[in-house]
C-alpha positions in Angstrom: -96.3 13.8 110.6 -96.7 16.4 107.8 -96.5 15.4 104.0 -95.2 18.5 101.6 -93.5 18.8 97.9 -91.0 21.2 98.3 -89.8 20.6 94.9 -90.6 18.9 91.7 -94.4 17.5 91.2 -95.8 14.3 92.5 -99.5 13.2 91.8 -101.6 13.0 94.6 -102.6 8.8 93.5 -98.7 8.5 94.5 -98.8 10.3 97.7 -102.3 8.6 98.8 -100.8 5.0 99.4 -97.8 6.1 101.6 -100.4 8.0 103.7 -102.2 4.9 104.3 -99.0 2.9 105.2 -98.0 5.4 107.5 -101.3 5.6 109.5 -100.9 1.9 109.6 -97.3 2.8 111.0 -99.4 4.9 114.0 -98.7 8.1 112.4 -101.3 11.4 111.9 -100.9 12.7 108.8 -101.3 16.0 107.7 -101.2 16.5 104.1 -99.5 20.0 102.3 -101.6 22.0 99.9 -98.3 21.3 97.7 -100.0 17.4 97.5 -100.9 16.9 93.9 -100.9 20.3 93.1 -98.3 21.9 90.0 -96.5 25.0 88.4 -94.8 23.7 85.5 -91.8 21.4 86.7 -92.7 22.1 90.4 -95.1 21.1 93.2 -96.7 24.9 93.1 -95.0 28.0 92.3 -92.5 29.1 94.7 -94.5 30.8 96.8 -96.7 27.7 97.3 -94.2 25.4 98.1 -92.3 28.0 100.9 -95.6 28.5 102.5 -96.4 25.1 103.1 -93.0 23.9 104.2 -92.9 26.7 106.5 -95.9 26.0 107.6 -94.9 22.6 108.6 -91.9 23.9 110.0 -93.6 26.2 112.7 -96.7 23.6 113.9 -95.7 22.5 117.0 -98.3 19.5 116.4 -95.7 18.0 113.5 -92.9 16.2 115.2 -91.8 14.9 111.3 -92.1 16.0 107.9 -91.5 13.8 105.0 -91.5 15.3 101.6 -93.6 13.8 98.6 -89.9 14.0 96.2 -87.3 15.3 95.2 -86.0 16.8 91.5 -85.9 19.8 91.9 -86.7 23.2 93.5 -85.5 23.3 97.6 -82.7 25.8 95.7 -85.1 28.6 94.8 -86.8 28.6 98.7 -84.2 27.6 100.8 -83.1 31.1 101.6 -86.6 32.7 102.4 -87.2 29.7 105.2 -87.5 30.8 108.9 -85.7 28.2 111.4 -86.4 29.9 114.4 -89.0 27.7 115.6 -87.3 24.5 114.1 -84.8 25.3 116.4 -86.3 25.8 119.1 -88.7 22.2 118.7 -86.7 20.7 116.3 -88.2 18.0 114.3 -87.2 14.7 112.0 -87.0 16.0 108.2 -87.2 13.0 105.6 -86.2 12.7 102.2 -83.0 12.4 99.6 -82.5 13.9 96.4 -83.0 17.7 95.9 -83.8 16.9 99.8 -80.0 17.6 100.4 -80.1 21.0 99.9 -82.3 20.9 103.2 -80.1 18.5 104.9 -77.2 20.6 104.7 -78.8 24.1 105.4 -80.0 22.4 108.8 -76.6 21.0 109.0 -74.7 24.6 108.5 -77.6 26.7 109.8 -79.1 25.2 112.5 -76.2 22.2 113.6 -79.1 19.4 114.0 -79.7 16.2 112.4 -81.8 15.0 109.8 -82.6 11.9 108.0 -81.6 10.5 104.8 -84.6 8.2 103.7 -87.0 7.2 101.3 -89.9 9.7 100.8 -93.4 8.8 98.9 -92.9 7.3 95.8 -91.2 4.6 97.8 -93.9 3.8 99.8 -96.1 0.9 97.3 -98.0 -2.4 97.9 -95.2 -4.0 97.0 -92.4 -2.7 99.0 -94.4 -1.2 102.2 -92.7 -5.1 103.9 -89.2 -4.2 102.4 -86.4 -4.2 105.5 -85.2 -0.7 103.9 -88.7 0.9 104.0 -89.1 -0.4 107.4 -85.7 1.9 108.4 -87.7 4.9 108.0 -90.2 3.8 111.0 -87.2 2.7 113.1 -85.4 6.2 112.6 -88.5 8.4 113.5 -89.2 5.5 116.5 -85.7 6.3 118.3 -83.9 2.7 116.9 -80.3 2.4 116.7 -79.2 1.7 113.3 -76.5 -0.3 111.9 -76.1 -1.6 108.6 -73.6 -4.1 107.0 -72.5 -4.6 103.6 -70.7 -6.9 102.0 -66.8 -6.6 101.1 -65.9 -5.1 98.0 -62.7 -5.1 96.1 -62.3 -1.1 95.8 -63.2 -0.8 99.8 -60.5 0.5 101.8 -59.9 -0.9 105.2 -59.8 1.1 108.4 -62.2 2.3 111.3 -63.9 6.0 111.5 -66.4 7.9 114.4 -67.6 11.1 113.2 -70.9 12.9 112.4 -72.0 11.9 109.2 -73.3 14.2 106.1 -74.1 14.4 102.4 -76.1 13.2 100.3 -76.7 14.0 96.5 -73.1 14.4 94.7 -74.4 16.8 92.3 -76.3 18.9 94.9 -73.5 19.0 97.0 -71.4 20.5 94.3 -74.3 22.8 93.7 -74.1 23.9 96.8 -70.4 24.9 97.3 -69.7 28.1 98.0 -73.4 29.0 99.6 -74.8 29.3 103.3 -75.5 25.7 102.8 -72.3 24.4 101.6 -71.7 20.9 103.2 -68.4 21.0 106.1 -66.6 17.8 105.3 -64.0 18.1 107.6 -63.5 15.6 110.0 -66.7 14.4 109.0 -67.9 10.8 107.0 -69.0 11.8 103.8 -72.2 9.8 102.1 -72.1 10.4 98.6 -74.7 9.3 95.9 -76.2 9.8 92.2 -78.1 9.0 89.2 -78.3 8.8 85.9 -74.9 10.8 85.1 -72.1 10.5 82.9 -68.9 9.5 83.8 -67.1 12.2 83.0 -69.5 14.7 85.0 -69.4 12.2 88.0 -65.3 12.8 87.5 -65.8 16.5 87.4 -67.9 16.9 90.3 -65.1 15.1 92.7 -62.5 17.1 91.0 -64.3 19.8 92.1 -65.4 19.0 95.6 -61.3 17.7 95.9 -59.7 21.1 94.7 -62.2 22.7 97.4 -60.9 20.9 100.3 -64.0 18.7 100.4 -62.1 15.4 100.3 -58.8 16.2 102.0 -59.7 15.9 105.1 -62.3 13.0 106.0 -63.1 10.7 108.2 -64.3 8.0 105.9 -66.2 8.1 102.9 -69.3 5.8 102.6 -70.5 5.6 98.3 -74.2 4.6 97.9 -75.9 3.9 94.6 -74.8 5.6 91.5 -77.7 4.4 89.5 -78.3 4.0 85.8 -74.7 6.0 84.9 -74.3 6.7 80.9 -71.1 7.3 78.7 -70.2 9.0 75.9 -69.8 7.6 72.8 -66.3 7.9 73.2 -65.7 6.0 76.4 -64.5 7.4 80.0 -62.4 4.4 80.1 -63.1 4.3 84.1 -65.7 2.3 86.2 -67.4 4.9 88.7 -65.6 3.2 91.3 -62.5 3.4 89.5 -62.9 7.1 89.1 -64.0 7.5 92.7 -61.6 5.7 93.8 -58.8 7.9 92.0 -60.2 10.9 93.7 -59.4 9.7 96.8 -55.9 7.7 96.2 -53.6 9.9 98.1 -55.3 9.5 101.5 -55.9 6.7 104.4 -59.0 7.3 105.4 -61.5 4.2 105.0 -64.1 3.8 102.0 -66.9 1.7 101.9 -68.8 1.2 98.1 -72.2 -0.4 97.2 -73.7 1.3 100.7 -77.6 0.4 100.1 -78.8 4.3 100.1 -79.6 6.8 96.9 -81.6 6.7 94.1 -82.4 3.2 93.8 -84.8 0.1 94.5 -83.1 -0.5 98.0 -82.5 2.7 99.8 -82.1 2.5 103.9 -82.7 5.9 106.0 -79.0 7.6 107.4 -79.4 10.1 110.1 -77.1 12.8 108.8 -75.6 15.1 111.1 -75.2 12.4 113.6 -72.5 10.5 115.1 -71.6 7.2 113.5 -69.5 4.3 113.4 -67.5 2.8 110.4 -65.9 -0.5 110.2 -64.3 -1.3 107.1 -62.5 -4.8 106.4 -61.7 -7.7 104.3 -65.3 -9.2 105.5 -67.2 -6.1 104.2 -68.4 -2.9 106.2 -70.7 -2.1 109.1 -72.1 1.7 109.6 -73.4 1.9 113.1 -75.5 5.0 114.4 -74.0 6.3 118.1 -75.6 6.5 121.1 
């Protein structure tokens, strides 16, 4: 497995535990010049951070590669990355946040999977036990994975199997209208945030809705949007009252409170794979297919 910072800076300290919990795990590490190393807001300057991702990319030694974090910075490298040997060997890329940008570029690009998980910073004394960090190992090991959350009074009932994608809500508006622009159609959409405001979280589905991004789903599955902020004048809508406005006109099902995104509990999603949704009065279960 391969360790890099594609994007904004982590410490080294922060890395250095995860590595030790995932040698425990069986795993070889190999650990990115980008480790603890900074430009500014970033992990390196550009250059830096392409080089060692790429590099990662092309060792046929890495059969993973789990990024150190996210904020921000796959935008400016994305283009300038060479999939030809990723394709060709393809291998497990881990991560959330500014890590969308990458899951949907594979996505569009290269039509292979990828996994929605927690990356370093998760990875502490105190969680390194937790079920959800435990999801990570069982992804990269080749276990089926099915979750089940409890019923919610904005959920919608019904019953999906498609390939599922997403991620970030405000990358994947970012993203519209670029190589990497995420294909909902057909498809269950994950969607997750943090620290927005309401009005920008409304925005941001207005505008994935008038692009044809929500007309034609599957299902939608909404994960944590984390420590949301108002104005001083109020939205006067709960974010799952405005998600849920978005989306009013159609019959596919929705699922809320999905444990993934930028909070404490976050379980790994293999995006770009088929899945399972069962959505009822008892609560929802997301099932990865065989």
């Amino acid at each position: 497995m391969g360790i890099t910072c594609p994007s904004g800076y982590v410490s080294a300290d922060r890395v250095a535990y995860a590595i030790t919990v995932l040698e425990k795990w069986g795993f070889k590490v190999k650990r990115g010049k980008t480790i603890g190393s900074e430009h500014f807001y970033f992990s390196g300057t550009d250059e830096q951070r392409l080089t060692d991702l790429q590099e990662m990319i092309d060792d046929p030694t890495i059969d993973a590669i789990l990024m150190g974090r996210g904020g921000y910075g796959m935008s400016r490298i994305i283009d300038s990355l060479d999939f030809r040997s990723f394709i060709k060997k393809p291998k497990w890329i881990c991560g959330f946040s500014d890590i969308t940008v990458l899951h949907n570029h594979l996505q569009s690009v290269c039509n292979l999977p990828s996994l929605h998980s927690p990356m370093c910073g998760a990875i502490k004394p105190e969680t390194e036990n937790e079920e959800y960090l435990k999801t990570l190992f069982s992804a990269l090991t080749g276990a089926r994975l099915s979750y089940q959350t409890p019923p919610s009074p904005f959920n919608r009932s019904g019953e999906a199997e498609a390939i599922l994608t997403g991620g970030n809500l405000s990358l994947l508006v970012h993203l519209t209208g670029s190589v990497s622009e995420v294909d909902t159609t057909g498809k269950i959409l994950f969607i997750e945030d943090l620290g927005e405001h309401l009005y920008h979280i409304d925005r941001m589905l207005l505008h994935l809705k008038r692009a044809g991004k929500l007309d034609n789903l599957s299902a939608l599955v909404v994960g944590g949007f984390t420590d949301m902020q108002d104005t001083e004048r109020p939205f006067g809508q709960t974010i799952e009252e405005i998600i849920s406005d978005k989306v009013k006109e159609y019959n596919y099902p929705v699922c809320f409170n999905f444990p993934a995104g930028h909070q404490e509990i976050n379980y790994t999603l293999t995006l770009g794979a088929t899945h399972t949704l069962a959505v009822n009065e008892k609560g929802a279960i997301l099932t990865l297919s065989r």
